[in-house]
C-alpha positions as CSV (number, residue, x, y, z in Angstrom):
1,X,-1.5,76.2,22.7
2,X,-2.8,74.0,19.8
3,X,1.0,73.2,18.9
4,X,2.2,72.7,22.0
5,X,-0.6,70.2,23.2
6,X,0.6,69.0,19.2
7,X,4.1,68.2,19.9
8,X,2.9,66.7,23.7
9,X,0.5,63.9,21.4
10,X,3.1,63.2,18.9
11,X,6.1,62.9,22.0
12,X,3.9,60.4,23.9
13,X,2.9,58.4,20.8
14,X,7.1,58.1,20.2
15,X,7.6,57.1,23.5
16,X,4.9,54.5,23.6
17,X,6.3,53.0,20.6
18,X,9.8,52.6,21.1
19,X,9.5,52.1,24.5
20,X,6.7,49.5,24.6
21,X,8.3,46.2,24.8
22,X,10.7,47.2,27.7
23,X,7.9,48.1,30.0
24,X,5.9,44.9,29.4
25,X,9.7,42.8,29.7
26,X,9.0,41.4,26.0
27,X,12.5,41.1,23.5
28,X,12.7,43.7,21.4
29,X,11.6,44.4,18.0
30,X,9.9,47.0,15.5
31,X,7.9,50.0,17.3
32,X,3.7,48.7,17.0
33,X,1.6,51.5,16.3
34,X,-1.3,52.0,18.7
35,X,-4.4,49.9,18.2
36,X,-2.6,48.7,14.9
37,X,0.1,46.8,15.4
38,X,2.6,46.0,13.2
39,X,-0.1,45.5,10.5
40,X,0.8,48.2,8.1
41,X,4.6,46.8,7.6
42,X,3.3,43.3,6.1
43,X,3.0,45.2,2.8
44,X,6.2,42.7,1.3
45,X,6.1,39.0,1.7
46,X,5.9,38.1,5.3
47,X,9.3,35.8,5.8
48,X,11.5,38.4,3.7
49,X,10.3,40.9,6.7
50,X,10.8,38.0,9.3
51,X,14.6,37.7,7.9
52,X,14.6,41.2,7.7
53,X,13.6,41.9,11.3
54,X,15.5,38.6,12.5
55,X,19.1,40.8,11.3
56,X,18.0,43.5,12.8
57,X,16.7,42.4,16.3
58,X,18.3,38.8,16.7
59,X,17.2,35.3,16.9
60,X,13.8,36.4,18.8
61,X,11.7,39.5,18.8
62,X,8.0,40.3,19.1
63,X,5.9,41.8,17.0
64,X,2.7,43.1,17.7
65,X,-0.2,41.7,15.8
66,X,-2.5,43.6,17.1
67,X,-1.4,41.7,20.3
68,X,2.2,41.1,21.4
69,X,3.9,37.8,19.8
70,X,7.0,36.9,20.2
71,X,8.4,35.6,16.9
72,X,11.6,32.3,17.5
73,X,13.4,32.2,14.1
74,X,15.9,29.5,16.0
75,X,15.7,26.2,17.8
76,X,18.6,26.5,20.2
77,X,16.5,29.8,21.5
């Protein structure tokens, strides 16, 4: 019972976070963790992870600070 309520928690948590932006109609970009944020993926210098996340997700993508923000890394966006 303890596993299955387990595997329910850790389900819901996955689904919250990669499915988070959609619901609120926000760009995409890296899955926040709950109450956290993206906070614990600034460990590296902030613009290296910008340009990382920039490849990755395009020209504008939010990230989640603890709040949603939408990050524009280009003018003609």
């Amino acid at each position: 019972m303890i596993l299955l309520l387990l595997g329910l928690l850790i389900a819901g948590l996955l689904c919250y976070s990669c499915f988070i932006n959609r619901i609120r109609g926000l760009p995409p970009g890296p899955p926040p963790l709950p109450l956290l944020g993206n906070f614990l993926q600034f460990k590296t210098d902030l613009d290296k992870k910008f340009f990382e996340w920039k490849r990755w997700y395009g020209k504008a993508f939010t990230v989640w600070m603890p709040h949603p923000t939408v990050i524009i890394t280009d003018c003609k966006v």
